[in-house]
C-alpha positions as CSV (number, residue, x, y, z in Angstrom):
1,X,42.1,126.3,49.4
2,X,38.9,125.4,47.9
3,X,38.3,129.0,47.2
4,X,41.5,129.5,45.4
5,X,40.8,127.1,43.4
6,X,37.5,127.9,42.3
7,X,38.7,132.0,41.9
8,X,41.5,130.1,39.4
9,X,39.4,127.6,37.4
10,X,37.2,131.1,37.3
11,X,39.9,133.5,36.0
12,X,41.1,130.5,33.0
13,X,37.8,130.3,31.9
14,X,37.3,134.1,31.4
15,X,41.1,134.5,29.9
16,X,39.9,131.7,27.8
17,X,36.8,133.4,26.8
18,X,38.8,135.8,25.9
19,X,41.2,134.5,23.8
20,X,38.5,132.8,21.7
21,X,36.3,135.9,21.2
22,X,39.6,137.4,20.2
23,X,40.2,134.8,17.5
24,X,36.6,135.6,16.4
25,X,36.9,138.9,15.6
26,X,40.6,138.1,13.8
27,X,39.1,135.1,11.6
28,X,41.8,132.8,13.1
29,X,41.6,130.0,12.1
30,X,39.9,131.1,8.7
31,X,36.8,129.2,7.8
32,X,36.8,126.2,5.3
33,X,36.3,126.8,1.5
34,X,34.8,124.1,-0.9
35,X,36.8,122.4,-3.7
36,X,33.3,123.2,-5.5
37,X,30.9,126.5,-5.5
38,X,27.3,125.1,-5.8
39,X,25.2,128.5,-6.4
40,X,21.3,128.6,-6.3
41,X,19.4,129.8,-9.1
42,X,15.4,130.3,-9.5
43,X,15.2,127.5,-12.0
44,X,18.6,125.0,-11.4
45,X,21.9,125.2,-9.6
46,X,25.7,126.2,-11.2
47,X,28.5,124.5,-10.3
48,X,31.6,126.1,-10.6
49,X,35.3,124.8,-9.4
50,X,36.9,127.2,-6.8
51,X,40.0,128.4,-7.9
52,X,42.6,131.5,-7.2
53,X,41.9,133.0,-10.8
54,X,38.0,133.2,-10.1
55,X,35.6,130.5,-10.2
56,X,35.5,128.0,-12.8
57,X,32.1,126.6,-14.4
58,X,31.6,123.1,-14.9
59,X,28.2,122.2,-14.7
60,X,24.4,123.2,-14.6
61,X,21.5,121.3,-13.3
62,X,18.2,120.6,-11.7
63,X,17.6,121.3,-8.1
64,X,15.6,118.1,-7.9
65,X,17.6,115.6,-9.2
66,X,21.6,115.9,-8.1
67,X,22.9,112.7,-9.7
68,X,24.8,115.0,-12.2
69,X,26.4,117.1,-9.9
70,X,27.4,114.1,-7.4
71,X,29.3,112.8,-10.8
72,X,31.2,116.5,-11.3
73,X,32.4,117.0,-7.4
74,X,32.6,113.3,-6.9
75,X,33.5,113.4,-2.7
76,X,35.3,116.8,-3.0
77,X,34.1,119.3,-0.3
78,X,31.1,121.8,-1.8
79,X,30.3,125.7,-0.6
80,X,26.7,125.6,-0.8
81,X,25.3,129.5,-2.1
82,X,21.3,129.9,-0.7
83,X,19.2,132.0,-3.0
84,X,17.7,135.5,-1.2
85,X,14.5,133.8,-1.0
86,X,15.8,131.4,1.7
87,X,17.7,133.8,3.9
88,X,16.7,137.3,6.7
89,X,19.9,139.4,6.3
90,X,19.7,142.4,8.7
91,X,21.8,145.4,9.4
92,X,23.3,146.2,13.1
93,X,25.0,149.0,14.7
94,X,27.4,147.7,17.8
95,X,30.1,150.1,19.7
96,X,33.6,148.5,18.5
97,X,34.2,148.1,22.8
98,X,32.3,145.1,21.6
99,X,34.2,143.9,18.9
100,X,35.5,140.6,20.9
101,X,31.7,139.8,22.2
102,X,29.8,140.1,19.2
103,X,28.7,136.9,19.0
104,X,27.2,137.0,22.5
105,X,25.4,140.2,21.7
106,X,23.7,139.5,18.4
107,X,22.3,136.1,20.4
108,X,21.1,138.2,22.8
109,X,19.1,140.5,20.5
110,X,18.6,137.9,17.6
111,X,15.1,137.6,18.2
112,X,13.8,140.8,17.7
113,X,16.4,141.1,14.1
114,X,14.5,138.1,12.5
115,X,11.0,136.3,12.5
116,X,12.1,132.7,14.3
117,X,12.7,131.9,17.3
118,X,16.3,130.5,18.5
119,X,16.1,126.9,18.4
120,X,14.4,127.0,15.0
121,X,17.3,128.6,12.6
122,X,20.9,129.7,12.3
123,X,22.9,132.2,11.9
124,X,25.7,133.9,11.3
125,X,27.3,137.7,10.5
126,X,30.2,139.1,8.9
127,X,32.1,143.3,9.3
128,X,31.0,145.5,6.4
129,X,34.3,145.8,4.0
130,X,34.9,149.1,5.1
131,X,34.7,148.3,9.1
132,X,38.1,146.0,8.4
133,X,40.1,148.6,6.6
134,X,39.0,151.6,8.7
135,X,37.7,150.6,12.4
136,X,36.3,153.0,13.5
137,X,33.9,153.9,17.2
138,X,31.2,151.5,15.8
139,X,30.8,148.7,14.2
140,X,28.4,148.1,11.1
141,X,27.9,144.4,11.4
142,X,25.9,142.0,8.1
143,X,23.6,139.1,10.1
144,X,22.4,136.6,8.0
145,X,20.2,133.6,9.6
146,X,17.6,131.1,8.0
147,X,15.3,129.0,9.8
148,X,16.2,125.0,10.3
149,X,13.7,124.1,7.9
150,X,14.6,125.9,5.4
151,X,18.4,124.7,5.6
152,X,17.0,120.9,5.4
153,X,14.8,121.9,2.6
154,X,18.5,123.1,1.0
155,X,21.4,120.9,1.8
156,X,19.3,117.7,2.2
157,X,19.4,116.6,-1.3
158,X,22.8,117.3,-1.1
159,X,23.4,115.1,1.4
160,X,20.7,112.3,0.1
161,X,23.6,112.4,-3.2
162,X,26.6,111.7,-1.1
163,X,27.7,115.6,-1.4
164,X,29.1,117.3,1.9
165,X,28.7,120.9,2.1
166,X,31.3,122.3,4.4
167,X,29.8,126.1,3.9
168,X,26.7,127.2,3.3
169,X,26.6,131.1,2.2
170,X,24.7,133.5,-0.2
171,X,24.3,133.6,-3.7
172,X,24.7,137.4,-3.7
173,X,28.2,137.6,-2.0
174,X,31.4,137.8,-4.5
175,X,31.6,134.2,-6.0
176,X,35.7,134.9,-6.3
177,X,35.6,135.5,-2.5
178,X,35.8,132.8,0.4
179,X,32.4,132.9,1.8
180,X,32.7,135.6,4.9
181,X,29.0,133.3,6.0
182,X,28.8,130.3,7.3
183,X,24.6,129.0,8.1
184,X,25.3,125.6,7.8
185,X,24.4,124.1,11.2
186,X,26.6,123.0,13.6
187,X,29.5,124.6,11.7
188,X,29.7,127.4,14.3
189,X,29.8,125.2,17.5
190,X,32.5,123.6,15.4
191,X,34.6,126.4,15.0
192,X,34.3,127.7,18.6
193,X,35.4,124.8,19.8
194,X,38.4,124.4,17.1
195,X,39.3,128.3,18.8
196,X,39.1,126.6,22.1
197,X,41.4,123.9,21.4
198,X,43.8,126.6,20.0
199,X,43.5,128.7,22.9
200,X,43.9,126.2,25.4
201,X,46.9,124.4,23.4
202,X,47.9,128.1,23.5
203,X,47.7,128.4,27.1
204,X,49.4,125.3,28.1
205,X,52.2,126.2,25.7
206,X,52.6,129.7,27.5
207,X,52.5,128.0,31.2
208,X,54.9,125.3,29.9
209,X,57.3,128.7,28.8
210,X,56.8,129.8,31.6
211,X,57.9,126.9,33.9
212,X,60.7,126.4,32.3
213,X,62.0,129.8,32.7
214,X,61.0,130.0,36.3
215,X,62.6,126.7,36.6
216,X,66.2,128.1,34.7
217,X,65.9,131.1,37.1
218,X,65.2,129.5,39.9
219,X,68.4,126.8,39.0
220,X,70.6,129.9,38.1
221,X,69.9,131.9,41.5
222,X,70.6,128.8,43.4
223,X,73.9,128.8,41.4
224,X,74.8,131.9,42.1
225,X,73.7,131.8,45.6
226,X,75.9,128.5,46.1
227,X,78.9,130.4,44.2
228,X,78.5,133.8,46.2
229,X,78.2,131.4,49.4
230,X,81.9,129.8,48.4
231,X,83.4,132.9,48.0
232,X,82.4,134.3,51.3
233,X,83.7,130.9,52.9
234,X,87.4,131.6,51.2
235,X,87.5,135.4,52.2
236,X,86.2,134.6,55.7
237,X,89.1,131.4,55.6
238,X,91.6,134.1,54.0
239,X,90.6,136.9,56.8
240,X,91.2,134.0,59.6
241,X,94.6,133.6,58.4
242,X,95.8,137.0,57.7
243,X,94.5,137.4,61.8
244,X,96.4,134.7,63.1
245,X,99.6,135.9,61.1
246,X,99.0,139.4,62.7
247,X,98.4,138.0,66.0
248,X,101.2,135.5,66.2
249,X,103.6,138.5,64.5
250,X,102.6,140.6,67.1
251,X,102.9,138.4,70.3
252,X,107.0,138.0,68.9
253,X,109.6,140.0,71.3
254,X,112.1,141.2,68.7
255,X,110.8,144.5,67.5
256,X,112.7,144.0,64.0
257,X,110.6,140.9,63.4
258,X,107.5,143.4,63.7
259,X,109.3,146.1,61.6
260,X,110.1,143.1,59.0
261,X,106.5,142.2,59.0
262,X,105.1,145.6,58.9
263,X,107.3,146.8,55.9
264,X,109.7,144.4,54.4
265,X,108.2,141.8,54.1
266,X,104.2,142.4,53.9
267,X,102.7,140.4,52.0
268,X,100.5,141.2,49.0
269,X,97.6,140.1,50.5
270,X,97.5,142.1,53.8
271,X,97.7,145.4,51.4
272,X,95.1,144.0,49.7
273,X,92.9,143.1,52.7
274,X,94.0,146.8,54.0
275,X,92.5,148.4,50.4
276,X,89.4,146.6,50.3
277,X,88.9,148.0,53.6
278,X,89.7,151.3,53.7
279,X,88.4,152.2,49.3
280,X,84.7,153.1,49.2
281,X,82.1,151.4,47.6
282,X,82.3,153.8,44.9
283,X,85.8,153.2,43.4
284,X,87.1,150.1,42.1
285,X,90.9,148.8,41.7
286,X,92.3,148.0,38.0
287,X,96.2,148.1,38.9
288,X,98.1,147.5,41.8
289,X,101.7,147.5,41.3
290,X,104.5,147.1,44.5
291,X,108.4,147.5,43.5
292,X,110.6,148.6,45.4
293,X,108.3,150.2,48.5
294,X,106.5,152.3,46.5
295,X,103.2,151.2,45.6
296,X,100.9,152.3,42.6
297,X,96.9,152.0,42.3
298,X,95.2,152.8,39.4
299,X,91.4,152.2,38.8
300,X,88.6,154.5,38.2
301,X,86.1,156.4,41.2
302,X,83.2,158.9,41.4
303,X,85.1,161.1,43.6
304,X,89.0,160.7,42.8
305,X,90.2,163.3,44.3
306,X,88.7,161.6,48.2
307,X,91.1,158.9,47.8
308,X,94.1,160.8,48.4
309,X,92.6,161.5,51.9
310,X,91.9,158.0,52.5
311,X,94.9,156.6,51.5
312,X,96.5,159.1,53.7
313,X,94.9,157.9,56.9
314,X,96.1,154.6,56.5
315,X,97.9,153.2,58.9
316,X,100.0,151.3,55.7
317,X,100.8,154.1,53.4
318,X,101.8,157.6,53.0
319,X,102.9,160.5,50.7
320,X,99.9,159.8,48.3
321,X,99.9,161.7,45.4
322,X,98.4,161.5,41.8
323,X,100.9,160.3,39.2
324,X,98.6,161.1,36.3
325,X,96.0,163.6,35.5
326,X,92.7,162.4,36.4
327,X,90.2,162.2,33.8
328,X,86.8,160.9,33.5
329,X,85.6,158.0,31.3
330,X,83.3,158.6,28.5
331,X,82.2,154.9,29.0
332,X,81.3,154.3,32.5
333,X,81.0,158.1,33.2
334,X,83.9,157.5,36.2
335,X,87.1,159.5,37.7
336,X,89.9,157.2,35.8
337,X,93.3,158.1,38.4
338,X,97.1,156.5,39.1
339,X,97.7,157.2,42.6
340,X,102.0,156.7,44.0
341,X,102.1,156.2,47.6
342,X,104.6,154.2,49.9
343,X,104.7,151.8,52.5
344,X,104.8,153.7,56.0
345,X,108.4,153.6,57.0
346,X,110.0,153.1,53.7
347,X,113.0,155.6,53.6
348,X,112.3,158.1,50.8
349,X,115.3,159.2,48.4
């Protein structure tokens, strides 16, 4: 039991995995975007108000001394852009097989793309432009990272004003653009576990579905298992009494009480009982009609022209004959026929 358990706890956490590398290489959920773009310059910083037309300028400053700006974004959320001279960007080839473990990959090999070790920067990396529209059997990745120093050197002031960067991307990247970077530490762990939480609400959603259909099924069958269960009760109660009414017609001395039950007076039910007996599988009854002695069945068959045979060799009817033309059905693909026959010992005109 123990290892059952451990094999399923084991199987969640990779389906898990899954999903949330999978929402990683979709963007879902997208990444946060400042109310305000704060862009680095050589000399000062430029503010400008995020908007769907293209970025709106409001302010320039000193990098030293953010009093000004914290009275322009007031405590609206900021998208910090570093200058180059803060960030490593490097270039990487992966096969797109790995497109749902990138981020494992490039952590893997991020020492060797930039000059710091692990603990001492961030990172982060975006598709090339052209990889989204046109995938393709590789994948041309961007990697940006900046050591931790340099980040505190950056969004500490920002933070000493009362301003809270939610991004932190580069100056060069499209200013009219949500940035596709994200350094700012901690913002990462963040969004992994926000994909987490989607993908285990997800999960739990699914397994609730789930339930809840097995659970209807499951109520259904025992429905239909109860119903089919009733039915078999009545025809084996039915069957009882059409025995007992044979038997107790049969043990009777006068030989015109057995000729009355045989063929004046049966009763629709023991032709029935004989039918279902006697018509295969195959064929099924939409009409039967007795007036008079003679008795019609109509209904359609895969082999019609059997039932003439079978009919025949009943020990209830004879001089079975089609009354209509068979033809097939174009809708269940079936023999449609009319059969007249009569009740054995019925005097014929």
């Amino acid at each position: 039991m123990t290892g059952l358990a451990t094999s399923i706890r084991r199987s969640g956490s990779a389906l898990l995995g899954e999903m949330v590398s999978w929402q990683a290489a979709a963007n879902i959920p997208r990444r946060n975007r400042g109310t305000f773009l704060v862009v680095e310059e050589p000399t000062k910083l430029v503010c400008y108000r995020a908007s769907r037309a293209g970025p709106i300028h409001k302010a320039d400053g000193p990098r030293d001394d953010l009093t000004w700006l914290s009275k322009v974004v007031g405590n609206q959320p900021v998208e910090v852009r570093l200058g180059a001279d803060r960030a490593v960007v490097r270039s990487l080839t992966l096969p797109a097989a790995s497109r749902n473990h990138i981020d494992a990959i490039i952590r893997h090999q991020l020492e060797q793309l930039v000059p710091w070790p692990a603990d001492r920067m961030t990172f982060d990396y975006d598709l090339q432009d052209d990889e989204a529209a046109s995938p393709s059997d590789q994948l041309h990745l961007r990697v940006v990272a900046v050591s931790l120093s340099a980040m505190r050197s950056a969004i500490d002031p920002f933070s000493a004003a009362g301003i809270k960067p939610v991004v932190v991307g580069l100056a060069a990247d499209p200013l009219g653009k949500a940035s596709a970077i994200n350094l700012l530490p901690g913002a990462k762990a963040a969004l992994t576990e926000r994909r987490s939480r989607i993908a285990l609400l997800s999960l739990c959603v699914l397994a609730a579905i789930g339930t809840f259909m097995i659970t209807v099924g499951g109520w259904r069958l025992y429905q239909e298992t109860q119903e089919a269960k009733r039915i078999e009760a009545s025809l084996v109660s039915l069957r009882s009494t059409i025995d007992k009414a044979r038997q107790k017609a049969e043990q009777a001395d006068s030989s015109s009480v057995k000729l009355a039950r045989k063929w004046d007076q049966a009763p629709m039910v023991v032709l029935m009982d004989e039918l279902s007996k006697i018509i295969p599988e195959t064929t099924y009854l939409t009409t039967l009609d007795v007036a008079d002695r003679d008795v019609r069945i109509a209904g359609f068959s895969t082999d019609a022209a059997s039932l003439i045979r079978v009919i025949e060799d009943s020990d209830m009817l004879e001089a079975a004959n089609f009354s209509a033309p068979v033809v097939r059905d174009g809708d269940n693909g079936k023999e449609r026929f009319e059969i007249l026959a009569r009740l054995v010992g019925a005097k014929t005109p």
